[in-house]
ChimeraX commands (.cxc) that place a marker at each C-alpha (Angstrom):
marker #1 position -36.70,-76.72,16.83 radius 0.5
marker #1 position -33.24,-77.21,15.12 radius 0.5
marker #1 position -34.09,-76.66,11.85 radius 0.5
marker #1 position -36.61,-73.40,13.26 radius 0.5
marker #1 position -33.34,-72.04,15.10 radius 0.5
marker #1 position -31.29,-72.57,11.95 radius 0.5
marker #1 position -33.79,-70.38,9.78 radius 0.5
marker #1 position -33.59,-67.92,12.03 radius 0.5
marker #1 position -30.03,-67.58,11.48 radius 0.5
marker #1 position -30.40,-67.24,8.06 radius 0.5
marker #1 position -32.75,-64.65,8.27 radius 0.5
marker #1 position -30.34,-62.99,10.96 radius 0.5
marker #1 position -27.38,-63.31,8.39 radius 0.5
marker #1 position -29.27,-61.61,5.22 radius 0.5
marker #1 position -30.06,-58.81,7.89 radius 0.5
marker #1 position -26.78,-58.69,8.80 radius 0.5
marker #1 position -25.45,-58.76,5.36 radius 0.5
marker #1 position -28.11,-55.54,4.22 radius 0.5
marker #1 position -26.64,-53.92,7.27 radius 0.5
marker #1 position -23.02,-54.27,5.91 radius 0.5
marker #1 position -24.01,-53.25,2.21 radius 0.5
marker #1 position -26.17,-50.13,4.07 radius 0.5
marker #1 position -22.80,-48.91,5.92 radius 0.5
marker #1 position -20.42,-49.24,2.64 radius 0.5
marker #1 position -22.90,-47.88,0.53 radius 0.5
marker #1 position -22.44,-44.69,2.72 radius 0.5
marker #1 position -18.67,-45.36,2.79 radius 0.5
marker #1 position -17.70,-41.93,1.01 radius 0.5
marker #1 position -19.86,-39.88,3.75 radius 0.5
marker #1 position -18.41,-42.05,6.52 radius 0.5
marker #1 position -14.86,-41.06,5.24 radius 0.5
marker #1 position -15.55,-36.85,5.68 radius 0.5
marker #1 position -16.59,-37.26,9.16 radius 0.5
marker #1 position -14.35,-37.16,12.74 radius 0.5
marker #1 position -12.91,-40.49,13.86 radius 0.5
marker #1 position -14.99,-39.95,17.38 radius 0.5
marker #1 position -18.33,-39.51,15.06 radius 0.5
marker #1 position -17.56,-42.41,13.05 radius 0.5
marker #1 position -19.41,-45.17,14.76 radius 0.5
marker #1 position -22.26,-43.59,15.83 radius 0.5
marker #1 position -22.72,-42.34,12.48 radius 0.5
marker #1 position -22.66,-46.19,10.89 radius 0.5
marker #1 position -24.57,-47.36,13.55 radius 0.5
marker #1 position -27.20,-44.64,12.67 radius 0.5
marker #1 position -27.19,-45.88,8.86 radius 0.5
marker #1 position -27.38,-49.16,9.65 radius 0.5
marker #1 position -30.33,-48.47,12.25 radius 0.5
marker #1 position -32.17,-46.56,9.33 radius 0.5
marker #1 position -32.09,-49.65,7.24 radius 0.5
marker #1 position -33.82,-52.15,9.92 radius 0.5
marker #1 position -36.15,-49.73,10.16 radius 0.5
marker #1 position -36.20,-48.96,6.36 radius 0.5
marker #1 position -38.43,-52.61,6.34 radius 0.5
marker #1 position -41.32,-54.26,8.78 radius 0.5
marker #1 position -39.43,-56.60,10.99 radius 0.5
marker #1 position -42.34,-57.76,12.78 radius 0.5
marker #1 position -42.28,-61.72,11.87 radius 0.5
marker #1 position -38.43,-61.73,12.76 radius 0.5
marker #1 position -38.71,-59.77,16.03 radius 0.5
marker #1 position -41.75,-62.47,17.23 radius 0.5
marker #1 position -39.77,-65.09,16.19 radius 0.5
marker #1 position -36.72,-63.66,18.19 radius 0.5
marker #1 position -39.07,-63.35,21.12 radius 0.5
marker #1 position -40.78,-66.63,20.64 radius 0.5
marker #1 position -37.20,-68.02,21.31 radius 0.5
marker #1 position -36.46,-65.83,23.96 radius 0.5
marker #1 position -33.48,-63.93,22.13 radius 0.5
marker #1 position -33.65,-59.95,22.02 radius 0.5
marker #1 position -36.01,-58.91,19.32 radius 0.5
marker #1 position -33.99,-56.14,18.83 radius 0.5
marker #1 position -36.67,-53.76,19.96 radius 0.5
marker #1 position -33.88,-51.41,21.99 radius 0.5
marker #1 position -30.66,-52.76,20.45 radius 0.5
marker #1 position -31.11,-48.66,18.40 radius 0.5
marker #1 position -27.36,-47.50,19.43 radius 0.5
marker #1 position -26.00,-50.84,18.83 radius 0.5
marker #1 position -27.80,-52.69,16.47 radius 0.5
marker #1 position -25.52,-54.62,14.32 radius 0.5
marker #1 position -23.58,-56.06,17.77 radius 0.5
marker #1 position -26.67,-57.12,19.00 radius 0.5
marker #1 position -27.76,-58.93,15.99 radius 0.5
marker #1 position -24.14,-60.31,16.51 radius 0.5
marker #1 position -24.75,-61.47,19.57 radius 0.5
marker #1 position -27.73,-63.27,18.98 radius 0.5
marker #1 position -26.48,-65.24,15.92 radius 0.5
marker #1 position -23.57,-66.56,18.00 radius 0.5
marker #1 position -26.60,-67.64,21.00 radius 0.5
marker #1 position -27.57,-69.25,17.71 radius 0.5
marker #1 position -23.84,-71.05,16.90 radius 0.5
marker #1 position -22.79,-68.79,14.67 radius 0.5
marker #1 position -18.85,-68.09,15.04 radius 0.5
marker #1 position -17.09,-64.98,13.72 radius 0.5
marker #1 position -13.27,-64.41,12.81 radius 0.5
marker #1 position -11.29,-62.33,15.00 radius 0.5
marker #1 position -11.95,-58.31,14.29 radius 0.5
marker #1 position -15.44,-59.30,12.14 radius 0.5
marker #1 position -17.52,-57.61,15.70 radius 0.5
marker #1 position -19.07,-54.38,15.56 radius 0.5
marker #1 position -17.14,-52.00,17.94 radius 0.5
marker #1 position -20.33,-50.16,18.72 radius 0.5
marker #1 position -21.45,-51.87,21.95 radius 0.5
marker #1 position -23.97,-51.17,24.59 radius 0.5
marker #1 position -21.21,-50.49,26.75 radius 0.5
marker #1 position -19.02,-48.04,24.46 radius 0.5
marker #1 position -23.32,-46.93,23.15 radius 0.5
marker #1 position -23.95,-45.93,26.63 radius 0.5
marker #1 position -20.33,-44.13,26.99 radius 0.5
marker #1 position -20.78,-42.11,24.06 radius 0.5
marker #1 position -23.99,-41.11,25.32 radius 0.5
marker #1 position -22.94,-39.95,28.46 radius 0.5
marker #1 position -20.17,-38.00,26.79 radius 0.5
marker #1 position -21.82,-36.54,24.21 radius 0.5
marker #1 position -24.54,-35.33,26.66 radius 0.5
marker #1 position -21.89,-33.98,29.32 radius 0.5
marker #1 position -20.46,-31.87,26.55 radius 0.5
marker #1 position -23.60,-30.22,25.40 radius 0.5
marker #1 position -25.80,-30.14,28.01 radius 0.5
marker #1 position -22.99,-29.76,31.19 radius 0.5
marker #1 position -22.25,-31.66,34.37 radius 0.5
marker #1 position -25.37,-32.07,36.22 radius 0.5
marker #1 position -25.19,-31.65,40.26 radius 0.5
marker #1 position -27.08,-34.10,40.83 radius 0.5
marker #1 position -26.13,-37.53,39.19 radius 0.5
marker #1 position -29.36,-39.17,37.80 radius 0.5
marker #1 position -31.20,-35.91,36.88 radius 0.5
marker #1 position -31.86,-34.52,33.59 radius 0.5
marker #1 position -30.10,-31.22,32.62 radius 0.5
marker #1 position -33.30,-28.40,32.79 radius 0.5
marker #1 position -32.86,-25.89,29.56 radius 0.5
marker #1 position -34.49,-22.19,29.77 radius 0.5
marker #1 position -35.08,-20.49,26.81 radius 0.5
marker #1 position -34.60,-16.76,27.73 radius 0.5
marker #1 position -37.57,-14.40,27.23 radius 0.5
marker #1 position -36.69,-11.11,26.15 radius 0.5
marker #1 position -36.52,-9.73,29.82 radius 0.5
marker #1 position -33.88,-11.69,31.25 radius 0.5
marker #1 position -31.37,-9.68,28.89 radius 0.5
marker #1 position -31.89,-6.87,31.55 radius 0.5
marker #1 position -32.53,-9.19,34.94 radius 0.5
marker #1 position -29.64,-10.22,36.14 radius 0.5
marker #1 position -31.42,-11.41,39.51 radius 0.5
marker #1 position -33.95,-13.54,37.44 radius 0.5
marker #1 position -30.81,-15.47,35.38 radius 0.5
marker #1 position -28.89,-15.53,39.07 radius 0.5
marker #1 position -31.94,-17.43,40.53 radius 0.5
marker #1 position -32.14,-19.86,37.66 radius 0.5
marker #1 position -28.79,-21.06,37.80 radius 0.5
marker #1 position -29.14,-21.42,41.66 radius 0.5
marker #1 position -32.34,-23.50,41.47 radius 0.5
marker #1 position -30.76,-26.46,38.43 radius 0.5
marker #1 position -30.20,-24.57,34.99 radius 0.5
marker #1 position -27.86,-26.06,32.94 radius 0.5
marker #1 position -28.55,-24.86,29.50 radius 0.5
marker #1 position -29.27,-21.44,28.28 radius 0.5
marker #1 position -31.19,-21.61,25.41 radius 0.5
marker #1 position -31.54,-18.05,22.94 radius 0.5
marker #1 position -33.81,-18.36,20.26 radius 0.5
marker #1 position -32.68,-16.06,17.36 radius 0.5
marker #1 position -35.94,-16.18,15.89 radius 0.5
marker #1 position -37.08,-13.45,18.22 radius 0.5
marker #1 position -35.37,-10.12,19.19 radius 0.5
marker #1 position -32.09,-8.72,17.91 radius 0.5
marker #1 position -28.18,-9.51,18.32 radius 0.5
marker #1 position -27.62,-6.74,20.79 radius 0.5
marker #1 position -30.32,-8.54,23.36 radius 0.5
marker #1 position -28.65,-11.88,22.51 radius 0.5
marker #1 position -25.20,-10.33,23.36 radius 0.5
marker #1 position -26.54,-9.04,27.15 radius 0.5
marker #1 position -28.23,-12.11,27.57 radius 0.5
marker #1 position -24.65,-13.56,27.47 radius 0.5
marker #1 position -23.47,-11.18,29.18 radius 0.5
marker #1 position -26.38,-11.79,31.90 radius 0.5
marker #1 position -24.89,-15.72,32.23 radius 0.5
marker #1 position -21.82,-15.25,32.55 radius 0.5
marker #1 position -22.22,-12.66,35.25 radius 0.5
marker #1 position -24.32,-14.83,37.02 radius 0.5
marker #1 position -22.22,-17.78,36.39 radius 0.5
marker #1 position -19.44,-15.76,38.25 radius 0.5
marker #1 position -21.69,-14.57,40.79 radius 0.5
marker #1 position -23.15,-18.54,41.56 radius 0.5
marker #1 position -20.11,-20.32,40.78 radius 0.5
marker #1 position -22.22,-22.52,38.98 radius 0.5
marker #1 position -21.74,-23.53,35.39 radius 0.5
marker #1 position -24.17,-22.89,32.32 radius 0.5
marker #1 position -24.35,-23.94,28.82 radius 0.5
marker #1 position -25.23,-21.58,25.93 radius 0.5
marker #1 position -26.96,-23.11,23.52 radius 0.5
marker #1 position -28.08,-20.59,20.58 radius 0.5
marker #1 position -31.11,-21.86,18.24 radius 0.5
marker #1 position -30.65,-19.89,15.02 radius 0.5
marker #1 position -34.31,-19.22,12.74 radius 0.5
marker #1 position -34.34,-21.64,10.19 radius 0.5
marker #1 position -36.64,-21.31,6.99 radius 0.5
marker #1 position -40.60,-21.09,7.78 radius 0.5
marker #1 position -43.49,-22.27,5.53 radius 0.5
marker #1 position -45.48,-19.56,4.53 radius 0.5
marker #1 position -49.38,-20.08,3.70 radius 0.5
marker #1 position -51.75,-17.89,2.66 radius 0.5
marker #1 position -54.22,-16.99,5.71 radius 0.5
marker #1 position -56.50,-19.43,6.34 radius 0.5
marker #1 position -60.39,-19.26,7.45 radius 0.5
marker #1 position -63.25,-22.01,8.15 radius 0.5
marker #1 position -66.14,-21.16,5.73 radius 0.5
marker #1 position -67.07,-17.60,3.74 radius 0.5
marker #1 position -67.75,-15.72,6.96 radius 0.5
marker #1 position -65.12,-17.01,9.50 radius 0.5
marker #1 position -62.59,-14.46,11.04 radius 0.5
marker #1 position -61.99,-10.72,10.15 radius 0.5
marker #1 position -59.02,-10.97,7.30 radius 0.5
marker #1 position -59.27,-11.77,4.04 radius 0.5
marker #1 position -58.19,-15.44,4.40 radius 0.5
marker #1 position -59.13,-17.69,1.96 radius 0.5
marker #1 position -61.65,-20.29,2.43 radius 0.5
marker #1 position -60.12,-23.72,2.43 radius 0.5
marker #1 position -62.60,-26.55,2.43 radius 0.5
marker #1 position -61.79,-30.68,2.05 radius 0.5
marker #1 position -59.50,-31.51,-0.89 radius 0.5
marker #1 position -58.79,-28.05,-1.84 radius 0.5
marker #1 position -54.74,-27.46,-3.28 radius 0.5
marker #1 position -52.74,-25.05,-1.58 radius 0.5
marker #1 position -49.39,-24.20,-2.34 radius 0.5
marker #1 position -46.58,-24.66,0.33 radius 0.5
marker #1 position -43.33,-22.52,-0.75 radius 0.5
marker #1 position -39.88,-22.35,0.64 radius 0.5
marker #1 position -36.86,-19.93,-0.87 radius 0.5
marker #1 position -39.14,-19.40,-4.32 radius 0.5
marker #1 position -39.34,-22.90,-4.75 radius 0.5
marker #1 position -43.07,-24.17,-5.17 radius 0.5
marker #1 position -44.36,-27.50,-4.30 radius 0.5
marker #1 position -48.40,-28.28,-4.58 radius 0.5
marker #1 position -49.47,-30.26,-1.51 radius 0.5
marker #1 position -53.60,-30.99,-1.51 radius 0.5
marker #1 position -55.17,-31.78,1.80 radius 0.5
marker #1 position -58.14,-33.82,2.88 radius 0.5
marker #1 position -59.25,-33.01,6.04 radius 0.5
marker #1 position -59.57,-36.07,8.55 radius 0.5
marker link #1:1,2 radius 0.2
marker link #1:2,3 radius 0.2
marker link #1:3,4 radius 0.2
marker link #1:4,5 radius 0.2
marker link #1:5,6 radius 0.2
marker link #1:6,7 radius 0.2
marker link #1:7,8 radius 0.2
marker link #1:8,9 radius 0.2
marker link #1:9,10 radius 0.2
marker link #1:10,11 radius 0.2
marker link #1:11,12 radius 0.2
marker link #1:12,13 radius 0.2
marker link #1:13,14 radius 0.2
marker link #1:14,15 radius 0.2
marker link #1:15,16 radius 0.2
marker link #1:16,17 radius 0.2
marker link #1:17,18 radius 0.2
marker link #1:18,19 radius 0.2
marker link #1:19,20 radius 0.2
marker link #1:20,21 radius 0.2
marker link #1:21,22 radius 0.2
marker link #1:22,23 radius 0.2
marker link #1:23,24 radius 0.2
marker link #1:24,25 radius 0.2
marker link #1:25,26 radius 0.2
marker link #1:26,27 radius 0.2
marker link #1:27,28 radius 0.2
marker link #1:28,29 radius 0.2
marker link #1:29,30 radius 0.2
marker link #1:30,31 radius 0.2
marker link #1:31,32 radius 0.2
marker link #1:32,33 radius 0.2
marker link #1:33,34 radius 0.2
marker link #1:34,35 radius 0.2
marker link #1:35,36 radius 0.2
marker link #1:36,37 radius 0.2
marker link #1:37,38 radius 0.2
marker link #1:38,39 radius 0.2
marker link #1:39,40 radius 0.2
marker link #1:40,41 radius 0.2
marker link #1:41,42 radius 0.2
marker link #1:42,43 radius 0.2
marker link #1:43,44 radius 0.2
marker link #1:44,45 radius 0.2
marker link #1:45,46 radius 0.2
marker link #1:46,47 radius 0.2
marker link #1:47,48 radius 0.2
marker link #1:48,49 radius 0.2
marker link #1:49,50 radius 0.2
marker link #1:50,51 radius 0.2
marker link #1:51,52 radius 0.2
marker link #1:52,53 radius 0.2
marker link #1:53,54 radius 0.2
marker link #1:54,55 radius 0.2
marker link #1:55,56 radius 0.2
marker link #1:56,57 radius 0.2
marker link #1:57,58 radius 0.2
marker link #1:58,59 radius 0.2
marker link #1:59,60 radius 0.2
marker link #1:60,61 radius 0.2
marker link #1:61,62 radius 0.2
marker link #1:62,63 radius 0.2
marker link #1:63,64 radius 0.2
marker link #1:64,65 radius 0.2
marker link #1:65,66 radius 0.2
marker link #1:66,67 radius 0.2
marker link #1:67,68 radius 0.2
marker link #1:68,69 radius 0.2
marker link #1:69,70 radius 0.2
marker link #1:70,71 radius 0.2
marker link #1:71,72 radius 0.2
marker link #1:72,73 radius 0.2
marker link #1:73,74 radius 0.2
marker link #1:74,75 radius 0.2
marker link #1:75,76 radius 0.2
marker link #1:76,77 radius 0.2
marker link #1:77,78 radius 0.2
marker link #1:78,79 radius 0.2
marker link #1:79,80 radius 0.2
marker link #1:80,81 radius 0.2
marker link #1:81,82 radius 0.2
marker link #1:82,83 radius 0.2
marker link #1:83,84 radius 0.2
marker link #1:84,85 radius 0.2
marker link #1:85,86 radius 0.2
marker link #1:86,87 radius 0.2
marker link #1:87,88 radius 0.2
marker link #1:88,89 radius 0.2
marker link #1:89,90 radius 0.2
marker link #1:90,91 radius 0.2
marker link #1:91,92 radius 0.2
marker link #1:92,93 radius 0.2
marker link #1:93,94 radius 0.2
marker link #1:94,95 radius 0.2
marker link #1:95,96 radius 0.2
marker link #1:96,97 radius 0.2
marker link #1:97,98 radius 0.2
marker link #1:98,99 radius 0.2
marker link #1:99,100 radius 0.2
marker link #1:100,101 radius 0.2
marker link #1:101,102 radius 0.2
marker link #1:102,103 radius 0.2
marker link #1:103,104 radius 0.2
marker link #1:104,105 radius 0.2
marker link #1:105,106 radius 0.2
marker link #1:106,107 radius 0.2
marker link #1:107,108 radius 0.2
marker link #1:108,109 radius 0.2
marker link #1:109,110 radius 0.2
marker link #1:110,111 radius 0.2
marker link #1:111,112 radius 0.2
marker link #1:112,113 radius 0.2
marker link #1:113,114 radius 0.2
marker link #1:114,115 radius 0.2
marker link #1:115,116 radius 0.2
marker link #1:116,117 radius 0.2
marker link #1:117,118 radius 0.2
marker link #1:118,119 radius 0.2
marker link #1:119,120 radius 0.2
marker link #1:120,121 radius 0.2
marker link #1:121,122 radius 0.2
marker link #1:122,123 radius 0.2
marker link #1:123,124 radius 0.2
marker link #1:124,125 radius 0.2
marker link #1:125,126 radius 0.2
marker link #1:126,127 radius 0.2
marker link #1:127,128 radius 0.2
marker link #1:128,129 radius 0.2
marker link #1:129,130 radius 0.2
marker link #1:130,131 radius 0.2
marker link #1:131,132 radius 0.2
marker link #1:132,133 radius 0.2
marker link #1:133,134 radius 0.2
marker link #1:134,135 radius 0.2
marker link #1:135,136 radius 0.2
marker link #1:136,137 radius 0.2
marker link #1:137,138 radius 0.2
marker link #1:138,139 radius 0.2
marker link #1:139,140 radius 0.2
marker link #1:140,141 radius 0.2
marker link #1:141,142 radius 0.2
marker link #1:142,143 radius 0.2
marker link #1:143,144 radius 0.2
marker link #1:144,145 radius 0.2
marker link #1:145,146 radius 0.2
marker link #1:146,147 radius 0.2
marker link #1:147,148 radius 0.2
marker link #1:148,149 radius 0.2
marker link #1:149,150 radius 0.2
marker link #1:150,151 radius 0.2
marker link #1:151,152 radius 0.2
marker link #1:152,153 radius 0.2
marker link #1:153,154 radius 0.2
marker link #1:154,155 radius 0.2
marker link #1:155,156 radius 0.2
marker link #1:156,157 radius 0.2
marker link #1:157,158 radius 0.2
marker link #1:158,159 radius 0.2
marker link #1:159,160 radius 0.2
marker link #1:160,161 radius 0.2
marker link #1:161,162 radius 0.2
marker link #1:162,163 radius 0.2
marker link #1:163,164 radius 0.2
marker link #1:164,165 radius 0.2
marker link #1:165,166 radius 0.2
marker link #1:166,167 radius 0.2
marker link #1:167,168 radius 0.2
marker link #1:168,169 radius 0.2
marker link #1:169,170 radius 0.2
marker link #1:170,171 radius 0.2
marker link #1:171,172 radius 0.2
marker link #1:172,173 radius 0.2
marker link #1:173,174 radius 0.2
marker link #1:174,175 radius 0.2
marker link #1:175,176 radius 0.2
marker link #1:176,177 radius 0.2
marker link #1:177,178 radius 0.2
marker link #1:178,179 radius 0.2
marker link #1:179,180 radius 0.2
marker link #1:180,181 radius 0.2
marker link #1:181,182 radius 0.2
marker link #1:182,183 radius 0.2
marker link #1:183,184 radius 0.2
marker link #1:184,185 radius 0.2
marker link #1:185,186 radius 0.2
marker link #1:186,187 radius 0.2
marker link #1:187,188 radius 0.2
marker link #1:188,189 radius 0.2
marker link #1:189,190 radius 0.2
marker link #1:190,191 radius 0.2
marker link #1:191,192 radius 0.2
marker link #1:192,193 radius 0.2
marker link #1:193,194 radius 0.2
marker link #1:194,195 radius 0.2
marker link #1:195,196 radius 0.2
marker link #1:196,197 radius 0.2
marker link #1:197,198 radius 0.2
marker link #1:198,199 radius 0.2
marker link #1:199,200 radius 0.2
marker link #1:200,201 radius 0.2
marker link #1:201,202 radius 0.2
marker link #1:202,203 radius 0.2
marker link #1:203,204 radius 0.2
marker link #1:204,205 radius 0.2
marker link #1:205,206 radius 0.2
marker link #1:206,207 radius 0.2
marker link #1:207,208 radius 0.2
marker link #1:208,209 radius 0.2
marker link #1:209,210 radius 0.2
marker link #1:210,211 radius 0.2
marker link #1:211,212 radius 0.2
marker link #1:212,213 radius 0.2
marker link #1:213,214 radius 0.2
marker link #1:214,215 radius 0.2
marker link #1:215,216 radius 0.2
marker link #1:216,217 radius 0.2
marker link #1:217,218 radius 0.2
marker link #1:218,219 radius 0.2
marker link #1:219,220 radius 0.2
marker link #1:220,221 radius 0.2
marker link #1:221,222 radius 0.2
marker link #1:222,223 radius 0.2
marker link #1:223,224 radius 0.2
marker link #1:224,225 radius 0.2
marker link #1:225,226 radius 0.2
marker link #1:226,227 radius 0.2
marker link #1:227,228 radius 0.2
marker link #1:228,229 radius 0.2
marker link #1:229,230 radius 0.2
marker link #1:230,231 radius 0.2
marker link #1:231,232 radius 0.2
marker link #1:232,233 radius 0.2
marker link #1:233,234 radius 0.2
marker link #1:234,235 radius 0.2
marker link #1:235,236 radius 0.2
view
């Protein structure tokens, strides 16, 4: 068992050493971002790369040895992989560890979800998100009663209506947050770009348009800003 234990470590230390090469590869991105960012961005490059490769022999073998196969080690992966090798014997020099912990992992989380998704009333819940229909820009009752039964987030979608609903929809939550005392988060989801196909129909006779009939392995073309990619699908 030794000798298995010992192989393990080596595979544990190439991983480990891919992880390192992963996060200074991306050194010059890593460098533009906010010091408060800064570690969960690494972690996330460094998560990418496990997952860049099958693990699957390595995680049994962690599991066969009843070490953490890494399976939910995905906001601190590189401290967990630490903290198996030293299970294993390994010994690192002072300052070597990973910063990103569980601990400071699950303290990030909480902070980062506090600050976009509010303080929830009650501890344990998840914050509830309404995405506003058209109507509530002129219901002030309707927003009142949403914030009184859990809202936390007020979500506008500006794919739909125009910027003088989405300014009384504001309006609407802040009245009601004055009205409630209760707190709301505006969270505003602007249209992004859309793919565009031609209309579609199932054989020469289907539906009432002029859609084109698309049948297995036929080529459509998928475009985006007047830039054209040719995509062919096979139907399942």
């Amino acid at each position: 068992m030794e000798d298995a234990l010992k192989q393990l470590d080596r595979e544990l230390a190439s991983l480990e050493q891919g992880i390192v090469d992963a996060r200074n590869y991306h050194e010059p991105q890593l460098r533009e971002l906010p010091d408060r960012c800064l570690h969960a961005a690494a972690n996330l490059i460094e998560y990418l790369y496990f997952r860049s490769e099958d693990r699957k022999a390595l995680q049994e073998k962690l599991h066969l040895y009843g070490l953490s196969a890494l399976s939910n080690s995905e906001n601190h992966l590189h401290r967990q992989i630490q903290t198996i090798r030293e299970r294993l014997g390994h010994r690192y020099a002072p300052g070597d560890h990973n910063p990103c912990t569980y601990a400071f992992s699950q303290n990030q989380l909480a902070t980062n979800s506090q600050e976009l998704f509010g303080r929830s009333d009650h501890p344990g819940m998840p914050a509830i998100m309404v995405t506003f229909d058209t109507d509530f820009a002129q219901n002030p009752s309707a927003v009142e009663a949403l914030l009184l039964h859990g809202m936390n987030v007020a979500r506008i979608n500006c794919a739909h209506d125009d910027e003088a609903v989405w300014e009384s929809m504001i309006n609407q939550i802040k009245r009601a947050e004055k009205a409630t005392g209760k707190s709301c988060k505006i969270h505003i989801d602007l249209a992004g770009p859309k793919i565009s196909n031609p209309p579609a129909r199932q054989g020469p006779k289907a539906g009432k348009g002029k859609g084109e009939s698309w049948g297995p392995g036929v080529a459509i073309r998928i475009h985006e800003f007047f830039r054209f990619r040719r995509y062919r699908f096979t139907p399942q």
